[in-house]
C-alpha positions as CSV (number, residue, x, y, z in Angstrom):
1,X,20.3,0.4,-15.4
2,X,16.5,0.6,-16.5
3,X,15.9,3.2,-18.8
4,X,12.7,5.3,-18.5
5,X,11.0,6.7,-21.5
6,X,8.8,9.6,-20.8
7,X,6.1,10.2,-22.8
8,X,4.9,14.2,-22.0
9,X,1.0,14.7,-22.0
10,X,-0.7,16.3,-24.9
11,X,-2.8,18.5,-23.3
12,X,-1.1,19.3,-19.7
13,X,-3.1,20.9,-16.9
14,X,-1.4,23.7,-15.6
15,X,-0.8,23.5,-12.0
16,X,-2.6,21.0,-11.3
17,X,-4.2,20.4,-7.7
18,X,-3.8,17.0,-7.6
19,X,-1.5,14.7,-9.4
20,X,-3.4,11.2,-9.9
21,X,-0.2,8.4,-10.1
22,X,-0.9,4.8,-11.8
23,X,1.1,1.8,-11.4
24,X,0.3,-0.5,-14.1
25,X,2.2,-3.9,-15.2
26,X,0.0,-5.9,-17.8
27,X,-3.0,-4.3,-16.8
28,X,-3.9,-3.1,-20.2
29,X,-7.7,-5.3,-19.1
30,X,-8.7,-3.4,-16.2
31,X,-6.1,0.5,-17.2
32,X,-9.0,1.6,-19.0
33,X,-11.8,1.6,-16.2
34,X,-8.9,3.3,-13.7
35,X,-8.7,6.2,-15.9
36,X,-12.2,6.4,-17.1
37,X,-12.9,6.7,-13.5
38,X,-10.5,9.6,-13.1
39,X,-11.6,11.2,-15.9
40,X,-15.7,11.1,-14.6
41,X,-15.0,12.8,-11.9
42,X,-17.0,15.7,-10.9
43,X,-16.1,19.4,-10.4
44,X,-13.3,21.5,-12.3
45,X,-10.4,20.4,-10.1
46,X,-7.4,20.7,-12.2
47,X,-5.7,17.4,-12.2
48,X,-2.8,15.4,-14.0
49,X,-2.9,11.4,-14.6
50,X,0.7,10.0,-14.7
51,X,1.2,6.5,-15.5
52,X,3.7,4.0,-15.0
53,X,4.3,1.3,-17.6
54,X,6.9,-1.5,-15.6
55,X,7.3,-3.1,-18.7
56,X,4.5,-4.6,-19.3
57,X,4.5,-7.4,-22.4
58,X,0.7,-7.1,-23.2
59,X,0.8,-4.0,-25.3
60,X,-0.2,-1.5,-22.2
61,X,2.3,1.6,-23.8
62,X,1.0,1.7,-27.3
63,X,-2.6,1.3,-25.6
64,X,-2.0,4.1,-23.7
65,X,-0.4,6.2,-26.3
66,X,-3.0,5.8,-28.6
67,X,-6.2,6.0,-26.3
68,X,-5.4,8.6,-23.5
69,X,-2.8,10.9,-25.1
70,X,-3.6,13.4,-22.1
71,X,-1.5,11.1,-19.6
72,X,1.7,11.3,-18.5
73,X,3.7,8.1,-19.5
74,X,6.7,6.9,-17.9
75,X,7.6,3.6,-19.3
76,X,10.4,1.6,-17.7
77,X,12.6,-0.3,-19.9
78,X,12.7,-3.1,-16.9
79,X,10.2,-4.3,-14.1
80,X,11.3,-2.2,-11.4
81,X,8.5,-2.6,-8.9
82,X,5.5,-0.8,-7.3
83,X,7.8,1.1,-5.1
84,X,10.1,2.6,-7.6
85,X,7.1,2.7,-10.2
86,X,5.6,5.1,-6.9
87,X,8.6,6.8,-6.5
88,X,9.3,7.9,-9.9
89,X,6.0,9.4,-10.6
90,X,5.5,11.6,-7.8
91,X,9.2,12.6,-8.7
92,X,7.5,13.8,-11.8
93,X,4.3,15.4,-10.5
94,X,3.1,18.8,-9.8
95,X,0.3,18.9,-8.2
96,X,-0.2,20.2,-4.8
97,X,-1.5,16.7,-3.8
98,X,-1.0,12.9,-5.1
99,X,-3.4,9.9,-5.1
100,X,-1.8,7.1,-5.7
101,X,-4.0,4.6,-7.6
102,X,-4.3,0.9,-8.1
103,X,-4.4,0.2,-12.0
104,X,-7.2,-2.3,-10.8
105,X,-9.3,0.5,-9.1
106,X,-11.7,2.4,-10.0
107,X,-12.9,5.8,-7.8
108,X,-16.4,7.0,-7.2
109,X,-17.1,10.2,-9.3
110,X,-16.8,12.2,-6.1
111,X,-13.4,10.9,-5.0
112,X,-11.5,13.5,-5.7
113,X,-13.6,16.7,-4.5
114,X,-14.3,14.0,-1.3
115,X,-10.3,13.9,-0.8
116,X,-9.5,17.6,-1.5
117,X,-12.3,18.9,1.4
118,X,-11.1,16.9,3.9
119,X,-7.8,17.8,3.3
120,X,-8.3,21.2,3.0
121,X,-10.1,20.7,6.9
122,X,-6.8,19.5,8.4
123,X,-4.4,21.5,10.5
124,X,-1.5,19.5,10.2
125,X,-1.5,17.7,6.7
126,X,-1.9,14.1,6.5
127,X,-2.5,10.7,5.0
128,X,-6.5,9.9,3.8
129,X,-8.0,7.2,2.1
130,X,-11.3,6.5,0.7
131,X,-13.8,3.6,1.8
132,X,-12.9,0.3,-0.2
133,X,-15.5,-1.8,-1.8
134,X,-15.1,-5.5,-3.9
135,X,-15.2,-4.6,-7.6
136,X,-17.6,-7.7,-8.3
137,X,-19.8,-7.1,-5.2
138,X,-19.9,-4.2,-4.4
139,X,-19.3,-5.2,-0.7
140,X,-17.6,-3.1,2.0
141,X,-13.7,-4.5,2.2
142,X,-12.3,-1.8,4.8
143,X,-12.5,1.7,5.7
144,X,-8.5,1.3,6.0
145,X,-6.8,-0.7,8.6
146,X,-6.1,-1.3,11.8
147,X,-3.2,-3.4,13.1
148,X,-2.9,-6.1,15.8
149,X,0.4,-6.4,17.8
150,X,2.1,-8.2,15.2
151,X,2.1,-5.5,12.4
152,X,-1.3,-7.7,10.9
153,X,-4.0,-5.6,8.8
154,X,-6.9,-5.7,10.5
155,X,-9.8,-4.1,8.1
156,X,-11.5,-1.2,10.0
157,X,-15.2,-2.1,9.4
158,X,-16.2,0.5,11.7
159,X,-18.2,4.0,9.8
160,X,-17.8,6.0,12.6
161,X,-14.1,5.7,12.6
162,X,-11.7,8.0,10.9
163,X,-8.2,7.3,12.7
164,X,-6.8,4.1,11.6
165,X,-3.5,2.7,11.3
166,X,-2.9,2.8,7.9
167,X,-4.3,2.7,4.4
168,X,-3.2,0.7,1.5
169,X,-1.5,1.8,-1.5
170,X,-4.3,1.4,-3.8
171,X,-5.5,4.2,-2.8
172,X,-3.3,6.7,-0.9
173,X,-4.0,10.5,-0.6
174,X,-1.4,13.2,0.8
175,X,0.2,16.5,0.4
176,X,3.4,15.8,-1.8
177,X,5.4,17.9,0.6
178,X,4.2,15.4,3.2
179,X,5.6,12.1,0.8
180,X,8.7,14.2,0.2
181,X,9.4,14.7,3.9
182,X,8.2,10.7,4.6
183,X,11.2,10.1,1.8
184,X,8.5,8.0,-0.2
185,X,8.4,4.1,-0.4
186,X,11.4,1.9,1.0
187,X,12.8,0.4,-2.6
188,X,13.9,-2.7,-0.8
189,X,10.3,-3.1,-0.1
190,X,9.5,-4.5,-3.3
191,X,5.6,-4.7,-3.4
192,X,4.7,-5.2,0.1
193,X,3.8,-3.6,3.4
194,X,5.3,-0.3,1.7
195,X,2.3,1.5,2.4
196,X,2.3,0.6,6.1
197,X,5.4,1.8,6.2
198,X,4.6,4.8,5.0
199,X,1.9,5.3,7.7
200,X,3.6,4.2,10.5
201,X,6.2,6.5,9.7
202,X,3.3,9.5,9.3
203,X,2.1,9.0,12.4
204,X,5.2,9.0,14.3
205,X,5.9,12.3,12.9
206,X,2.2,13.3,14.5
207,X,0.3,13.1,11.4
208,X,-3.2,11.7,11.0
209,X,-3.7,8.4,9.2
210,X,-7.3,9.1,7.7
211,X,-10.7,7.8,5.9
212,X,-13.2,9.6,5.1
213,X,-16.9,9.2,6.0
214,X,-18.2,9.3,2.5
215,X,-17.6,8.2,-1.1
216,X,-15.1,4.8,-1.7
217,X,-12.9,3.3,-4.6
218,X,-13.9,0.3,-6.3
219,X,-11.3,-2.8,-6.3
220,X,-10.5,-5.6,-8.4
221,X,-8.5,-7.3,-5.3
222,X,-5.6,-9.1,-5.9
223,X,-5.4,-8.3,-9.6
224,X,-2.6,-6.5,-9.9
225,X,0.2,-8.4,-7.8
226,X,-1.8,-11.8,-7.0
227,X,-3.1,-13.6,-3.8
228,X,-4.1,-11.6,-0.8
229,X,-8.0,-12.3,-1.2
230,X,-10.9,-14.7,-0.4
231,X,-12.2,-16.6,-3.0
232,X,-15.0,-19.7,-2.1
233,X,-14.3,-19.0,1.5
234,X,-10.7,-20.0,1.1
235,X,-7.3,-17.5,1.8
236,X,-5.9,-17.3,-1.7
237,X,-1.9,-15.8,-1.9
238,X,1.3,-16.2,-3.4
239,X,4.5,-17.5,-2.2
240,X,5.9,-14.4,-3.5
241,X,3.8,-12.2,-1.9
242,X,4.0,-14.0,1.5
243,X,7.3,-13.5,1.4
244,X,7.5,-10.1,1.3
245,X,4.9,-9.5,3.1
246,X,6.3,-11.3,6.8
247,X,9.6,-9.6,5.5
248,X,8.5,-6.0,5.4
249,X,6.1,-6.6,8.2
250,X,8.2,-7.2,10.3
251,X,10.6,-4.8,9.2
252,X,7.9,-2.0,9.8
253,X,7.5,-3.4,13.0
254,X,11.5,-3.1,14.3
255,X,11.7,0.4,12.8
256,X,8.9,2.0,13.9
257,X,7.2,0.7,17.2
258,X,8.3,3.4,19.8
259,X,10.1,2.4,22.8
260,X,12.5,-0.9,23.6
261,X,9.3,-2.4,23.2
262,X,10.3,-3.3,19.6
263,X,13.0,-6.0,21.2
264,X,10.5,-8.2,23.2
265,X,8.1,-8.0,20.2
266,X,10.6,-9.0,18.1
267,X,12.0,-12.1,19.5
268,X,8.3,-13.0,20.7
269,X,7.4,-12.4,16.6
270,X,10.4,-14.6,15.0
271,X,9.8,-16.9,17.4
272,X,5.8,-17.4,16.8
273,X,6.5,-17.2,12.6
274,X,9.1,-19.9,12.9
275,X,6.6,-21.8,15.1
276,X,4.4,-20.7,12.0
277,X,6.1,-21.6,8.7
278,X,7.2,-25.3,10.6
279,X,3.2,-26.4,11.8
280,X,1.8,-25.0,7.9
281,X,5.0,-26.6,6.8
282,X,3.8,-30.2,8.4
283,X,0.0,-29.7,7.8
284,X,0.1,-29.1,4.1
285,X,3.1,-31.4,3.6
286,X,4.7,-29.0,1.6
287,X,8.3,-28.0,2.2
288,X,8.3,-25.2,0.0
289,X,6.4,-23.1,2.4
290,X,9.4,-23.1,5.0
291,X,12.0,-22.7,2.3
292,X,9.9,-20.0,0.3
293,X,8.4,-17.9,2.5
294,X,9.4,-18.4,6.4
295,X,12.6,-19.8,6.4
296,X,14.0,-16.8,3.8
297,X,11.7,-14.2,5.9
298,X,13.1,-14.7,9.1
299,X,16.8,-14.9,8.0
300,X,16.7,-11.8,5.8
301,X,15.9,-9.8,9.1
302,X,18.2,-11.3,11.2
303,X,21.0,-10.7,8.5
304,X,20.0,-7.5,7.9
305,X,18.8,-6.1,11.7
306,X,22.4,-3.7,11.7
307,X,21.1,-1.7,8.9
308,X,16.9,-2.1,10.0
309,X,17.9,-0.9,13.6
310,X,20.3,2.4,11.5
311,X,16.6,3.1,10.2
312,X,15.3,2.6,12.8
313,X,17.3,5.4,15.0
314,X,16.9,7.7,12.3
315,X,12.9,7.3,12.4
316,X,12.9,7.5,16.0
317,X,15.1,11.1,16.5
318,X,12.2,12.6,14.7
319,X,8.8,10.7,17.0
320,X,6.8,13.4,18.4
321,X,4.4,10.9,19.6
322,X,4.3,8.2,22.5
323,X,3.5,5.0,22.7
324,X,0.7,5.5,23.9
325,X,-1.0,7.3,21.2
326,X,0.9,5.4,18.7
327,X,-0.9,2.0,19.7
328,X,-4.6,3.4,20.0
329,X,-5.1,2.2,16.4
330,X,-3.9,-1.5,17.6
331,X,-5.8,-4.7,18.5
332,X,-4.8,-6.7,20.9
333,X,-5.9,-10.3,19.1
334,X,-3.7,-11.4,16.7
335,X,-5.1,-10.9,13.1
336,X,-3.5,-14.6,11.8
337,X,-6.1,-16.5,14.8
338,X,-8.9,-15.0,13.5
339,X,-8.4,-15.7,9.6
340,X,-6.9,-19.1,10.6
341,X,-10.6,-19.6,12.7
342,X,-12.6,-18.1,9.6
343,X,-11.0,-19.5,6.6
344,X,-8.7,-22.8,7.5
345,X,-4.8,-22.9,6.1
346,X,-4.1,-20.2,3.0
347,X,-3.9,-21.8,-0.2
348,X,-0.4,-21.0,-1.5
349,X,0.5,-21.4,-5.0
């Protein structure tokens, strides 16, 4: 069992409004401009900064000891992951609120009072997000996401938008009553798709899935779990991360598409990611892609669909939404066309 040391602030704010959460694993490069940023921001708005150290191996707990004594420190004696990391700091925090931040990120100074008003505008409390922007150029990456039928991000480009599908956890804003009653991130997750989840799961329920129209986060992406960005034109990930990702994406798509919908989908989605994994399998001559990523994907849900399809019961008693509505933040052309058109085959490694 991981043991946890927990390392009280100096100077704690009392009650705080928000309570700022950072996963960091060997991120002691890029830590210090996350909390810098936190720090700048404008306003008086009483906040706390937890961290999570996963155990990294480059110093990061002494760093943070020594520079910011004013954050919380929860230090795992083992790598636990970004879910658990997630779900033990908001276990810990106060505030009325949490942001849960990317180590690699960095928020505009007006993040937080951006985040606070709009929440403070909603009737029935939900997720919000910032807009995103690449940490080296500044460019817009999404205004949060919108899926195609398959459970595939699709970035929401669109300003006038605010209801989108989902946001990602690098920067994820809600009411902690409204985590508490979502139950958090899936542990089984790993470090994948757990923010989906946690969207899909939000809206079913009736709650909003929201960006706002002004201010952003800056993001170094890919940094802190490798892969999942475009470098020279090219799709760069990880056979890890692919993994995971098809896993839990498909996972999220079982447990919470409303109506026997999810069946058809389902046999129509193993089908085309078997079709998948064998043609990128053939093409880049590499077996590893079928036995790493496709081949382990598609039989962990099939051995595990008894206990997805309990979840999936569970999440369902409690929809107050129909398909309808649930599906208005869906686009009909598959996400995987359009990259594969853009960008050629991903470059694994």
């Amino acid at each position: 069992m991981a043991l946890v040391q927990h390392y009280p602030a100096l100077r704690p704010a009392a009650a705080p409004a928000c309570s700022i959460c950072i996963a960091n694993y060997n991120g002691v490069q890029v830590l210090g401009d996350c909390i810098e940023s936190v720090l700048a921001q404008q306003g008086d708005t009483p906040i706390e900064i937890i961290v999570h150290d996963d155990a990294s191996t480059d110093g990061s707990v002494a760093w943070i000891r020594q520079r910011y004594p004013q954050v919380e420190l929860l230090a795992s004696s083992d790598n636990a992951g970004f879910c658990i990391a997630n779900n033990r700091m908001v276990a810990q925090a106060r505030g009325e609120f949490v942001l849960l931040l990317n180590n690699d990120a960095a928020l505009y100074p007006d993040a937080m009072a951006t985040l606070l008003g709009e929440s403070r505008k909603q009737t029935v409390p939900g997720i919000l997000t910032l807009p995103q922007y690449d940490w080296q150029t500044g460019a817009l990456v999404d205004r949060g996401c919108l899926l195609d039928p398959f459970y595939n991000p699709v970035p929401n480009m669109e300003e006038g938008r605010r209801e989108v599908a989902y946001v990602i956890g690098a920067c994820l804003f809600l009411p902690r009553t409204v985590w508490n009653e979502l139950g958090g991130f899936p542990e089984w997750f790993g470090s994948s798709a757990e923010d989906m989840y946690l969207c899909c799961l939000a809206r079913l329920r009736g709650r909003s899935v929201m960006v706002t129209q002004t201010s952003g986060y800056r993001h170094r992406q890919g940094k802190s779990f490798g892969g999942n960005r475009v470098d020279a034109g090219k799709l760069n990930t990880t056979y890890r991360r692919r993994y995971y990702s098809e896993r839990n994406k498909t996972a999220v798509m079982v447990i919470c598409t409303p109506t026997l919908l999810a069946w058809p989908l389902l046999a129509l989605h193993l089908a085309m990611l078997s079709l998948e994994g064998a043609l990128l399998s053939l093409m880049k001559r590499d077996g590893r892609v079928w036995r790493e990523i496709y081949g382990p994907a598609t039989g962990y849900i099939l051995r595990k669909l008894h206990a997805i399809r309990g979840r999936r019961r569970e999440q369902q008693q409690m929809r107050s939404i129909d398909l309808g509505t649930y599906i208005r933040v869906f686009t009909v052309l598959p996400r995987k066309f359009a990259l594969l058109w853009r960008h050629g085959l991903p470059q694994v490694r």
